[in-house]
VODREN-544150 format. One line per field, with one value per residue: residue in one letter; x negated, y negated, z negated of N, C-alpha, C, O in turn; residue number from 1. Coordinates in nm, 4 decimals, padded with zeros to 6 digits, m for minus. Atoms other than C-alpha are relative to their C-alpha. Layout:
res	[a,...]
n_u	[X,...]
n_v	[Y,...]
n_w	[Z,...]
ca_u	[X,...]
ca_v	[Y,...]
ca_w	[Z,...]
c_u	[X,...]
c_v	[Y,...]
c_w	[Z,...]
o_u	[X,...]
o_v	[Y,...]
o_w	[Z,...]
n	[NUM,...]
% end
This chain:
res	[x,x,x,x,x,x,x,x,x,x,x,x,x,x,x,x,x,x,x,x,x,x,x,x,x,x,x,x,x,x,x,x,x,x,x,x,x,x,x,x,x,x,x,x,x,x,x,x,x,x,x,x,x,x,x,x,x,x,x,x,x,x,x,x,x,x,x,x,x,x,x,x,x,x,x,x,x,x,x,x,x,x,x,x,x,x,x,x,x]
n_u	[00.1149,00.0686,00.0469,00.0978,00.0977,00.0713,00.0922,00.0968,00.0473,00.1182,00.0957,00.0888,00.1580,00.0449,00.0781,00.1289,00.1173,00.0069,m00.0620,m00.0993,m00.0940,00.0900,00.0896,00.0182,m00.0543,m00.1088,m00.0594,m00.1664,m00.0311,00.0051,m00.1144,m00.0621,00.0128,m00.0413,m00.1259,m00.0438,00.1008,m00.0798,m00.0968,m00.0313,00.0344,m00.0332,m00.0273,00.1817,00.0810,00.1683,00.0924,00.0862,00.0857,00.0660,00.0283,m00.1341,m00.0260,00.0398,m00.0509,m00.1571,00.0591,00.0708,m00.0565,m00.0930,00.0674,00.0202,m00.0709,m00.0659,m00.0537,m00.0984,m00.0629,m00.0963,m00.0883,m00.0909,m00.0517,m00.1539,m00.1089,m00.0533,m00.1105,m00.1328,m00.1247,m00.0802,m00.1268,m00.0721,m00.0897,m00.0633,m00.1237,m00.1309,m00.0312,m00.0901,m00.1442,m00.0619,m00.1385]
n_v	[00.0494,m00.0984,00.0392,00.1203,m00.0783,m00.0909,00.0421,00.0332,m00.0890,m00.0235,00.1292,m00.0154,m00.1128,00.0008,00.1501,00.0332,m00.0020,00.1499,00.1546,m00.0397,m00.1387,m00.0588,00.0269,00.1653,00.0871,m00.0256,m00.0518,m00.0437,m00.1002,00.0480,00.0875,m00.0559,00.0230,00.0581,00.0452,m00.0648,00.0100,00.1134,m00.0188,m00.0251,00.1106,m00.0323,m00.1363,m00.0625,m00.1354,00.0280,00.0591,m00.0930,m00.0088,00.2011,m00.0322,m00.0276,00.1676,00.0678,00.0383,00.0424,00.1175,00.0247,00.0067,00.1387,00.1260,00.0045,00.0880,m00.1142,m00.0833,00.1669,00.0382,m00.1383,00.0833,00.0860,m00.0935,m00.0633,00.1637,00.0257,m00.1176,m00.0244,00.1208,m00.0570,m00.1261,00.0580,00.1013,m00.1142,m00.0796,00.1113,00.0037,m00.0822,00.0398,m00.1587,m00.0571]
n_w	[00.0713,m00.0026,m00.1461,m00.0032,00.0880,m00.0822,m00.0772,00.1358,m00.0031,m00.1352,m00.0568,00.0989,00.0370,m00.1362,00.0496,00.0956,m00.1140,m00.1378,m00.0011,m00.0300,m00.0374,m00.0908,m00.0195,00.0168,m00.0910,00.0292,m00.0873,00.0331,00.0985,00.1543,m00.0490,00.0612,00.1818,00.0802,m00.0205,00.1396,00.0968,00.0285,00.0003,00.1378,00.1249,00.1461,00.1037,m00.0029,m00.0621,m00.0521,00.1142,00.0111,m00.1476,m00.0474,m00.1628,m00.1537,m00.0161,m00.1103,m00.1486,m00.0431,m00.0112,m00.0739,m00.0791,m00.0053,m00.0453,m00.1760,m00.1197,m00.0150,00.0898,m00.0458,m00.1075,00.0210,00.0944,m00.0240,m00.1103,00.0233,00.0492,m00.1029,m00.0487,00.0687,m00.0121,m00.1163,00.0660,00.1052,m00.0803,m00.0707,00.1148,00.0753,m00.1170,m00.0047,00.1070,00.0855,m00.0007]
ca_u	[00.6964,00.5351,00.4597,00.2673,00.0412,m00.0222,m00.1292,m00.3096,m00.5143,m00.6493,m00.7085,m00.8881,m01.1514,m01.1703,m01.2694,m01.5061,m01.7132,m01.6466,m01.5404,m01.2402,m00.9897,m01.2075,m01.4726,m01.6818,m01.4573,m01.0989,m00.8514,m00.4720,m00.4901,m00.5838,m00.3004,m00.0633,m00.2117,m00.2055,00.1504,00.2380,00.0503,00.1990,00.4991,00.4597,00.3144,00.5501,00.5041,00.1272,00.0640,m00.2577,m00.3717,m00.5604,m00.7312,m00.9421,m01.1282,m00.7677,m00.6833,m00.9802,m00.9503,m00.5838,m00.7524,m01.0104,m00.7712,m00.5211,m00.7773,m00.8706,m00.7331,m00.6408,m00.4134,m00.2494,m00.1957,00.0075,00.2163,00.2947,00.3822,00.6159,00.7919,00.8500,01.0064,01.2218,01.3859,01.4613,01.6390,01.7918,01.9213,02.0408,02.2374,02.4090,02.4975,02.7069,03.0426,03.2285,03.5320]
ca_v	[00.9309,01.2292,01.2013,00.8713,01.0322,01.2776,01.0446,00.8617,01.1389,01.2163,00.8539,00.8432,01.1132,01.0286,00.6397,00.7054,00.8353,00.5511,00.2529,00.3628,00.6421,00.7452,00.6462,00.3077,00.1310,00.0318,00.2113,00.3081,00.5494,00.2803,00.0578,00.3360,00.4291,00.1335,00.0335,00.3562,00.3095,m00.0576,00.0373,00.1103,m00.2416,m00.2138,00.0752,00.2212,00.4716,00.3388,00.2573,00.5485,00.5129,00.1850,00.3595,00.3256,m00.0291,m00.1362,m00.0173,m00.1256,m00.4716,m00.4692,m00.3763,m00.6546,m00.8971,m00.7898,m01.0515,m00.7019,m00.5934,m01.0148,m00.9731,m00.5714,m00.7766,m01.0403,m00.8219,m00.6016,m00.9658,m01.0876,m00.7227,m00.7172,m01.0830,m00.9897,m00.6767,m00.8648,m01.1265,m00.8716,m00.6982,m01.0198,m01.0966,m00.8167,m00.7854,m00.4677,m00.3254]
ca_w	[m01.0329,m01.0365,m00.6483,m00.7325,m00.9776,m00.7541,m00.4935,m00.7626,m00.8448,m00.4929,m00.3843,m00.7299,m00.6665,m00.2807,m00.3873,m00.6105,m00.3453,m00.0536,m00.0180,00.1231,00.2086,00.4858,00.4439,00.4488,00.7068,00.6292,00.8342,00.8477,00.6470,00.3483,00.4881,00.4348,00.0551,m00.0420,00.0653,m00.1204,m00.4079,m00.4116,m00.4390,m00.8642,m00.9973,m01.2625,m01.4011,m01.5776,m01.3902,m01.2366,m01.5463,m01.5918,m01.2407,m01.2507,m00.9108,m00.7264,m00.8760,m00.7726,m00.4548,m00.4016,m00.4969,m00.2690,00.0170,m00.0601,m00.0446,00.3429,00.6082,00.7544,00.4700,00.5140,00.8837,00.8022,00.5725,00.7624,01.0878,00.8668,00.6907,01.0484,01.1531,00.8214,00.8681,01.2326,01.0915,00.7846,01.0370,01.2828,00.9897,00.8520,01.2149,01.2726,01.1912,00.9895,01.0758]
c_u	[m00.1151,m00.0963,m00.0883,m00.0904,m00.0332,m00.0922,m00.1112,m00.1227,m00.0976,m00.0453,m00.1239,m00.1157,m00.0612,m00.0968,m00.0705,m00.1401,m00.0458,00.0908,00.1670,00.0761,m00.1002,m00.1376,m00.0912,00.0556,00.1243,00.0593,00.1600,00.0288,00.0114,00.1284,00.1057,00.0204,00.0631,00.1487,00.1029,m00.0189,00.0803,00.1571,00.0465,m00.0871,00.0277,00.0063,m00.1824,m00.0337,m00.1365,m00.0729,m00.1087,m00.1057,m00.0811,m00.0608,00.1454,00.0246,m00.1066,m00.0109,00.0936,m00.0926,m00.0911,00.0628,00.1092,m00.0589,m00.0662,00.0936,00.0736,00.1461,00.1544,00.0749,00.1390,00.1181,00.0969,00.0961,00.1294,00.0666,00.0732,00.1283,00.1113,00.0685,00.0490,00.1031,00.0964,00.1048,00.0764,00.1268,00.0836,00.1058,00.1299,00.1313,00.1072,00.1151,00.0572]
c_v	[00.1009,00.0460,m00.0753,00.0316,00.0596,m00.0298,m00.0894,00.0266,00.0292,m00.1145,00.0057,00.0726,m00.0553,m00.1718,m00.0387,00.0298,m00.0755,m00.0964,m00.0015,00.1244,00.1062,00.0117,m00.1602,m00.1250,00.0343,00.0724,00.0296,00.0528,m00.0912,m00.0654,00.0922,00.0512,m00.0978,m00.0316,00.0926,m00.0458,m00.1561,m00.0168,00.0128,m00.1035,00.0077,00.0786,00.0180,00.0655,m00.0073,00.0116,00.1060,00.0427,m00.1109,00.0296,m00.0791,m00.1522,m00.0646,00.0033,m00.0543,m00.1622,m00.0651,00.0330,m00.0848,m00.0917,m00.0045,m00.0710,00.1121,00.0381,m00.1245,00.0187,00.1208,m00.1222,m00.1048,00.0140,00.0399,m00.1155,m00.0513,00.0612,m00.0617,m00.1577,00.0239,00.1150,m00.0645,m00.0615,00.0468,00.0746,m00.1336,m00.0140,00.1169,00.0515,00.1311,m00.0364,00.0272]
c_w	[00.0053,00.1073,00.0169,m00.0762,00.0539,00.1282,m00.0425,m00.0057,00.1119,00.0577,m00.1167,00.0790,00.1633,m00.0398,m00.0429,00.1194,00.1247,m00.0281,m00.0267,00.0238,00.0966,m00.0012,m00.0337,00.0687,m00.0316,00.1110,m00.0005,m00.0824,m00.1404,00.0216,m00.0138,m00.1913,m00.0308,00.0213,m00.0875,m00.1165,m00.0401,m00.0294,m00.2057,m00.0755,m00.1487,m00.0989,m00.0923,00.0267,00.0633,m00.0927,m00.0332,00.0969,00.0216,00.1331,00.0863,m00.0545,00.0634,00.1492,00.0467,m00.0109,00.1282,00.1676,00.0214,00.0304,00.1788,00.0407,00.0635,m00.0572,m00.0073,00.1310,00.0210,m00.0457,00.0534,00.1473,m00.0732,m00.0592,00.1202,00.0357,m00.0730,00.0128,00.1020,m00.0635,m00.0746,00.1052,00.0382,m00.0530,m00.0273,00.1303,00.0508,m00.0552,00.0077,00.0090,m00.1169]
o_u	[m00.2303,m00.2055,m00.1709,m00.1836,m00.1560,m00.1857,m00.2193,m00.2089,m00.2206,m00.1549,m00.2382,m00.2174,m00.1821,m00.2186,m00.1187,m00.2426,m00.1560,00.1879,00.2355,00.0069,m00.1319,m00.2029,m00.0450,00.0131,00.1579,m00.0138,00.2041,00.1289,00.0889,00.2088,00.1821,00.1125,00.1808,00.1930,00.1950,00.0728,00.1503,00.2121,00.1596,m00.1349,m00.0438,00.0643,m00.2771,m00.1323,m00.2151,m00.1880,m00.2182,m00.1889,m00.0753,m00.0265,00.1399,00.0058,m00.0890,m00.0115,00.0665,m00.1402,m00.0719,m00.0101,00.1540,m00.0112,m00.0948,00.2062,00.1957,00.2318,00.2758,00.1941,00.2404,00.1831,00.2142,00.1916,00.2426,00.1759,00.1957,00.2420,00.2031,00.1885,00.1700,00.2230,00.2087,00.2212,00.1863,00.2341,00.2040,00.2213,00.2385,00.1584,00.1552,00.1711,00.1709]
o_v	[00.0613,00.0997,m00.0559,m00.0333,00.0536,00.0356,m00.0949,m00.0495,00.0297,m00.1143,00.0374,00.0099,m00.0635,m00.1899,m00.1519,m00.0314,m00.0802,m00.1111,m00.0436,00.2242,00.2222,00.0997,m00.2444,m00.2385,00.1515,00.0853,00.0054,00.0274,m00.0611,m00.0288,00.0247,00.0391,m00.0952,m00.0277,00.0568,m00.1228,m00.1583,m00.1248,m00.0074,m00.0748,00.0181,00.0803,m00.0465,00.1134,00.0873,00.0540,00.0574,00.1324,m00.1798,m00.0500,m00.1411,m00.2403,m00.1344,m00.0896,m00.1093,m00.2017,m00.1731,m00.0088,m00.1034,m00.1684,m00.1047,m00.0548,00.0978,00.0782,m00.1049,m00.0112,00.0970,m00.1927,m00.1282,m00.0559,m00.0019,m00.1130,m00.0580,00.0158,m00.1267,m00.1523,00.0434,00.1017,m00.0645,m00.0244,00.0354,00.1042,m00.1342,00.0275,00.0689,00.0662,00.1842,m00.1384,00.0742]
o_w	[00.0229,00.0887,00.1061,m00.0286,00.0466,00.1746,00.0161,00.0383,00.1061,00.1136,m00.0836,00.1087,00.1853,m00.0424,m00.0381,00.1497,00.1794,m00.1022,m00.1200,00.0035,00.0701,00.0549,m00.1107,00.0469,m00.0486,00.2093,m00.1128,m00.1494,m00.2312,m00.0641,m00.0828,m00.2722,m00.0667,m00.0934,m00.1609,m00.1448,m00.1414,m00.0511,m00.2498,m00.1853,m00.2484,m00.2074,m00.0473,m00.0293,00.0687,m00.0820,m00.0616,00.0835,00.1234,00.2206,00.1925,00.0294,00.1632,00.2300,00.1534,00.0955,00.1841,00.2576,00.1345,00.1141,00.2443,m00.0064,00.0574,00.0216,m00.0139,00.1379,00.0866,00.0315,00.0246,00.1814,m00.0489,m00.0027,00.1104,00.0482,m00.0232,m00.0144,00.0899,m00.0879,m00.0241,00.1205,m00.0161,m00.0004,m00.0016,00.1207,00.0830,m00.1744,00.1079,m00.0313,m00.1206]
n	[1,2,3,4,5,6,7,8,9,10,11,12,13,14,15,16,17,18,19,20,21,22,23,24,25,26,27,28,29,30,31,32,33,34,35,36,37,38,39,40,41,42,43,44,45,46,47,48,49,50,51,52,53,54,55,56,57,58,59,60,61,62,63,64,65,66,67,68,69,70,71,72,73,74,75,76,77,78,79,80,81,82,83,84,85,86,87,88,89]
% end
């Protein structure tokens, strides 16, 4: 938890100043954040960051951020499948 606060923290201060991670153009780098960063919905640790929710917001809503998503969903059912498929000694 402590890890996520910490990345928290530095998206925070970096966000307030651009758009994004980098800068004013999305890039991998946000597509990694946020995927971190998404990772603690349930918890409140954002809560103290409205900069980083709204960014996380505003990078979910990119067509970009849809097509990541639905690339890695594809992967993981191939994998899933792959795993059921296989048969333990």
């Amino acid at each position: 938890m402590l890890k996520a606060v910490h990345l928290s923290q530095r998206y925070y201060f970096r966000i307030r100043r651009h758009r994004y991670l980098l800068g004013d153009q999305f890039t991998y780098a946000d597509i990694l954040m946020v995927a971190a960063l998404s990772q603690v919905p349930h918890t409140n640790l954002l809560d103290m960051f409205p900069n980083v929710i709204s960014g996380l917001t505003r990078c979910h809503d990119r067509p970009a951020w849809h097509k990541c998503l639905d690339v890695y969903n594809r992967r993981l059912a191939k994998f899933v499948s792959a795993g059921a498929t296989q048969s333990h000694p």
